[in-house]
C-alpha positions in Angstrom: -129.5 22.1 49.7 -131.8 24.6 48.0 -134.8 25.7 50.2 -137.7 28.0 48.9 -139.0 29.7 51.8 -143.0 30.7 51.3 -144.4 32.4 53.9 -147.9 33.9 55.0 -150.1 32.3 52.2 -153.3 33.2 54.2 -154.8 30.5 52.7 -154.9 32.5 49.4 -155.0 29.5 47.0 -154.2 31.2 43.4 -151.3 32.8 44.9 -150.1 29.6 46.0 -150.6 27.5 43.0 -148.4 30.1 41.1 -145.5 30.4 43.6 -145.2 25.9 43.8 -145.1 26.3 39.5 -142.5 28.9 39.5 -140.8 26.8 42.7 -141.3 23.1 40.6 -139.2 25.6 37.9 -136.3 25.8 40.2 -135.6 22.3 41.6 -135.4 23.2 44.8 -134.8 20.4 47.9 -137.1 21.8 50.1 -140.5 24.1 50.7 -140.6 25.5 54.2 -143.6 27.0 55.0 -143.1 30.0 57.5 -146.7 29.8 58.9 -150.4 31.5 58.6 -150.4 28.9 56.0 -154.3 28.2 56.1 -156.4 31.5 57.4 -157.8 33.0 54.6 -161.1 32.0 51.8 -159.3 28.2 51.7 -158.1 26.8 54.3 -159.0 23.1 53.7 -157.7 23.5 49.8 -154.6 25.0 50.9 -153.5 22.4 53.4 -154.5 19.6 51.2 -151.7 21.4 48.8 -148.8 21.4 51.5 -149.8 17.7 52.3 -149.0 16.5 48.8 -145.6 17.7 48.6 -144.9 15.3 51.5 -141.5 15.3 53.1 -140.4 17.9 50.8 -142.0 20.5 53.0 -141.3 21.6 55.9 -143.8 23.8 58.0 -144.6 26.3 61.1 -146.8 27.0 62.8 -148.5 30.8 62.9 -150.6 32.5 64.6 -153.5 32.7 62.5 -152.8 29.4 62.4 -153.3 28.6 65.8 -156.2 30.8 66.2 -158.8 30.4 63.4 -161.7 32.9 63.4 -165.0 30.3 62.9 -165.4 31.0 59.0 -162.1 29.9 58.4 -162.0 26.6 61.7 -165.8 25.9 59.5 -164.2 25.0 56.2 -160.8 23.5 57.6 -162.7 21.1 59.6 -161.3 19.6 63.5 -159.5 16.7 62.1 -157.6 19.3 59.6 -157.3 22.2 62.6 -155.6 19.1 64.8 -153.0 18.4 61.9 -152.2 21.9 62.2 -151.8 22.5 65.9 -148.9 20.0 65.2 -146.4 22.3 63.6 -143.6 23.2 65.3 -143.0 26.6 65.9 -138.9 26.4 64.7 -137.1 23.9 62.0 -134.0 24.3 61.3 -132.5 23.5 57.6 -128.5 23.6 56.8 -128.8 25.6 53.3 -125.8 25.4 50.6 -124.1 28.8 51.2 -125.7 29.7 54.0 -125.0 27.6 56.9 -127.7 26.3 59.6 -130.9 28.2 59.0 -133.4 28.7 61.4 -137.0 28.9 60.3 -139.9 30.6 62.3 -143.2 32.7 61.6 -142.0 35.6 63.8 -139.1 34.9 66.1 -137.7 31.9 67.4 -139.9 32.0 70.7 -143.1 33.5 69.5 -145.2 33.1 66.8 -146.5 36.8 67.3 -144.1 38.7 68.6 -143.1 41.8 66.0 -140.1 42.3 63.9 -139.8 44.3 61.0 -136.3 45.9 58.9 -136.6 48.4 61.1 -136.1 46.5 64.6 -133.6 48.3 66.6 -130.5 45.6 66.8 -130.5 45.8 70.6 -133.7 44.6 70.8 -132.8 41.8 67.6 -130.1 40.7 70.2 -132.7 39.8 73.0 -134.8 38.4 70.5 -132.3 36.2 69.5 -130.3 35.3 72.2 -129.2 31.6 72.8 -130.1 31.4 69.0 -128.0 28.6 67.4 -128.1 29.3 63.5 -126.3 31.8 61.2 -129.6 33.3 59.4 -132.8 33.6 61.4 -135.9 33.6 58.4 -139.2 35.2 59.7 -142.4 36.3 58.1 -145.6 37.9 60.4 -144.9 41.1 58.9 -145.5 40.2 55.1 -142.6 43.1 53.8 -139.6 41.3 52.0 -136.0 42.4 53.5 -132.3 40.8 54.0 -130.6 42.5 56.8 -127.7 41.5 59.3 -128.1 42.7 62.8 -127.2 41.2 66.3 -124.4 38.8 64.8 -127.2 37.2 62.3 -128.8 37.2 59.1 -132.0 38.0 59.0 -134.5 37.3 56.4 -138.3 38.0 55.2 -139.0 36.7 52.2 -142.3 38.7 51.8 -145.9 37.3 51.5 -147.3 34.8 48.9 -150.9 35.7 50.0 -151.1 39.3 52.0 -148.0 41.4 50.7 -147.2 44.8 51.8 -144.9 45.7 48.7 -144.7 48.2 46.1 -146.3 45.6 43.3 -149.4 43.2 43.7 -148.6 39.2 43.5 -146.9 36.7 45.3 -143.7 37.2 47.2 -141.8 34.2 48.6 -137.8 33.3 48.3 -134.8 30.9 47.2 -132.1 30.3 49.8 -128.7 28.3 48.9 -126.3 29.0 48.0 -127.4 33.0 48.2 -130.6 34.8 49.2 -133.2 35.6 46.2 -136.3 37.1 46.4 -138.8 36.2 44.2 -142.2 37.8 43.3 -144.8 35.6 41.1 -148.1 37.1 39.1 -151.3 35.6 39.1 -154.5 36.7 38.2 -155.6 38.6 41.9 -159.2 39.8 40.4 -160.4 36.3 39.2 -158.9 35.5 43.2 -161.2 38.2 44.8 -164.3 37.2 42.7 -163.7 33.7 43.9 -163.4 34.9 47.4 -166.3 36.8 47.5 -168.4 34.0 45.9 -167.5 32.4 49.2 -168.6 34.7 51.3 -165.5 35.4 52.6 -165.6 37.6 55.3 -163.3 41.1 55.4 -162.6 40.6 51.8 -162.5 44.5 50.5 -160.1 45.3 53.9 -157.6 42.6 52.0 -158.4 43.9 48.8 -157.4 47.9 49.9 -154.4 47.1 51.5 -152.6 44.4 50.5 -154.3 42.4 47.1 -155.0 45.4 44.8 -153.4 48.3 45.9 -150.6 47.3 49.0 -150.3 49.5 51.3 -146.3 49.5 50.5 -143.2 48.4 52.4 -142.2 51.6 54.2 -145.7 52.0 55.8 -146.5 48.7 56.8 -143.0 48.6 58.3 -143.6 51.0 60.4 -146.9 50.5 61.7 -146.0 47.4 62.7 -143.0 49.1 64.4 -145.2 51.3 66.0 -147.2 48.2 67.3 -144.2 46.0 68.4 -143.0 49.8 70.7 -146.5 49.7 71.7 -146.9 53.0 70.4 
């Protein structure tokens, strides 16, 4: 079993279509979708796209998921908002090389609470605890790392739509038998003048930090540190 973990599309739809050619590329058994799948300038467009792969993917369910602002709830429509409330917040996958993975959007009982690669391990261990898997794979954070901590591997496999990394594009992963992390290109200015044809709301906050010019890795790690310390 091969899985390609994408995670934190944000509804980002040219992002997407480049990650599932590069993924078609690699014969992979499974697409797990690691949640805030559909909030961003196409919801409706991006869901229809994770419906058509069928039981080849697996999804859950994120916050911005959960909790569309109204631009976003508009376009996706309350029958397509229902099918989304239905994700799960876990599933669980056993990956070639790997063992049993567990799959969540940010831990396995929360689909906001913070971790980052610079979570202390004591407080990984009462994240985790009563966890049944050998690697724990979370997004929320959208900064790629591999890490073990708290008896666990622990992966982010980075953001196809919002990325906090050194480089702009796509970042999503291949598990089985090993751990890659992948990074696809696609053309990000012809995406932000199709946003903002839309009218999509907050575009240039997106564009400053995470499209054009990220904000980077180290930063955005810990900011969101800061956050989950309540600093």
């Amino acid at each position: 079993m091969r899985v390609a973990a994408l995670y934190d599309v944000h509804g980002n739809l040219p992002a997407l279509d480049a990650v599932l050619a590069d993924v078609e590329r690699e014969e992979v058994d499974r697409i797990v979708f690691g949640g805030d799948v559909i909030s961003g300038p196409w919801p409706a467009e991006t869901l229809e796209r994770v419906l058509e792969l069928g039981d080849r993917a697996l999804v859950v369910l994120g916050n911005a998921d959960r909790d569309l602002e109204p631009w976003r709830r508009e376009r996706l429509g309350d029958e397509g908002h229902a099918a989304v409330l239905a994700w799960p917040l876990t599933v669980t996958v056993d990956v070639e090389g790997l063992g049993r993975v567990l799959f969540c959007h940010a831990t396995p009982r929360s689909d906001e609470e913070i971790v980052t690669r610079l979570t202390p391990e004591e407080r990984l261990a009462e994240i985790l605890d009563g966890v049944e898997a050998d690697v724990v794979v979370h997004g929320h954070a959208h900064v790629r790392y591999d890490r073990r901590a708290a008896g666990f591997r622990i992966v982010n496999p980075g953001s196809v739509g919002l990325p906090y990394e050194t480089l702009p594009g796509a970042y999503w992963a291949i598990l089985g038998p090993h751990v890659e992390h992948r990074r696809s290109d696609y053309d990000i200015e012809g995406m932000i003048e199709r946003a903002r044809a839309l009218g999509f709301p907050n575009l240039d906050e997106l564009v400053e930090g995470s499209l054009v010019e990220p904000i980077g890795p180290d930063a955005a790690s810990e900011y969101f540190e800061q956050m989950a310390r309540g600093a």
